[in-house]
C-alpha positions in Angstrom: -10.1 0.5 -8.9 -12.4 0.8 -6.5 -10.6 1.7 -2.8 -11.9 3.6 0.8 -9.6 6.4 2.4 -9.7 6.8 5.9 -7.5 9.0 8.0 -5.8 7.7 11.5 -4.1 11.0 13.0 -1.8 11.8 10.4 -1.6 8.6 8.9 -4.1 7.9 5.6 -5.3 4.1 5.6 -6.4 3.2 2.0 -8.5 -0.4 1.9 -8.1 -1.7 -1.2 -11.2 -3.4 -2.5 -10.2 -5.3 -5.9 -8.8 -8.6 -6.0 -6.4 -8.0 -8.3 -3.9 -5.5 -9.0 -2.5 -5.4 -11.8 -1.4 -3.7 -15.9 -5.5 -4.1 -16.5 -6.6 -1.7 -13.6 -3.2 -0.8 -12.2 -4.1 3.3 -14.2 -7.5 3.4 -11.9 -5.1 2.7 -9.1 -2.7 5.5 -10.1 -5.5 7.6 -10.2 -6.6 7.1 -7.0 -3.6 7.2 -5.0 -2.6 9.9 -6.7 -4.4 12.8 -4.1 -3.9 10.6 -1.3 -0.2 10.9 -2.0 -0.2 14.5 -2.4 -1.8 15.0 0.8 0.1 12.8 2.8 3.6 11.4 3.9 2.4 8.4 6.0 0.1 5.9 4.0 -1.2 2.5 5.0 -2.4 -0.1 2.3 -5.1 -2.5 3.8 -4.5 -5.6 1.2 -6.7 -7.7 2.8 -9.2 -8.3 -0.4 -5.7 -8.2 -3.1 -5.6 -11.6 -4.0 -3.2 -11.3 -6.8 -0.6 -8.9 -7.9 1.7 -8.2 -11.2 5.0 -6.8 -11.8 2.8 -3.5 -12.8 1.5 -3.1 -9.3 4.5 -4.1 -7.5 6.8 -1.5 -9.1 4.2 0.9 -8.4 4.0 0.2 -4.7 8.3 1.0 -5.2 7.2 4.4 -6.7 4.9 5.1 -3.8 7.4 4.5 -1.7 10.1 6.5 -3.1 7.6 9.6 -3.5 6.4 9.3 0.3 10.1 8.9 1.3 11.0 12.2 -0.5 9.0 13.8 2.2 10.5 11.9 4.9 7.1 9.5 5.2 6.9 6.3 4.4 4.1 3.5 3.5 3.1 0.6 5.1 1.4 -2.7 4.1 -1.4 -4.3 6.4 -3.4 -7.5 6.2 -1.8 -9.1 3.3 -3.6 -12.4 1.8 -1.0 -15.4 2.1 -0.5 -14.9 -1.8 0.4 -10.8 -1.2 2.3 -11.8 1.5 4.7 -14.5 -0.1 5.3 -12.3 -3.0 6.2 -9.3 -1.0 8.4 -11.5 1.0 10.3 -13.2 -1.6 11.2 -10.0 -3.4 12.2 -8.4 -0.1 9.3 -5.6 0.1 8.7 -6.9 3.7 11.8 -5.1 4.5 11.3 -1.9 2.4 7.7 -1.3 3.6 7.2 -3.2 6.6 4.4 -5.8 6.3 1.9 -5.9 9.7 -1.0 -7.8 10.5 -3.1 -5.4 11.5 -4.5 -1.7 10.5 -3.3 -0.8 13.9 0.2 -2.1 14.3 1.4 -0.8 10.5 -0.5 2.9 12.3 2.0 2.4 15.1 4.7 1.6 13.1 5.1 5.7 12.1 5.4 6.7 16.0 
């Protein structure tokens, strides 16, 4: 999975540059989250090219969750397509994560 890492302060912004997330490339993913979660405790996911996502990537976006929380951070969803959106939505991850429109506000939403 191809993806961009950017740091804002302390917060890492990853931009996510597959349409689709899911068992087929969810590993490549993995892979490369894997540092950026080890270096950080405040990540933001720019979905604004994810266009579909499967029950693979979903429960990994839990697991990221869960890890950055262990070291009181937290992770952030921004620019969600209307697909990404109403999934996260309907199962509730717009309430675990926080879903923003922007790079900037889901930035602001760790101060």
């Amino acid at each position: 999975m191809d993806g961009d890492v950017k740091k804002a302060g302390d917060v890492a912004v990853v931009l996510l540059l597959e349409e689709t997330l899911e068992a087929s490339n969810i590993n490549e993913f993995k892979d490369k989250m894997e540092p950026v979660l080890e270096e950080n405790t405040k990540v933001v996911c720019d979905m604004n090219r994810v266009r579909f996502i499967d029950s693979t990537g979903c429960s990994l976006f839990l697991s990221f969750l869960k890890r950055l929380q262990k070291k009181e951070g937290g992770l952030k969803i921004c620019c969600p397509t209307a697909p990404v959106k109403n999934l996260f939505t309907m199962m509730g991850f717009d309430r675990l994560f926080g879903i923003y429109k922007t790079r900037e506000e889901a930035i602001g939403a760790f101060k």
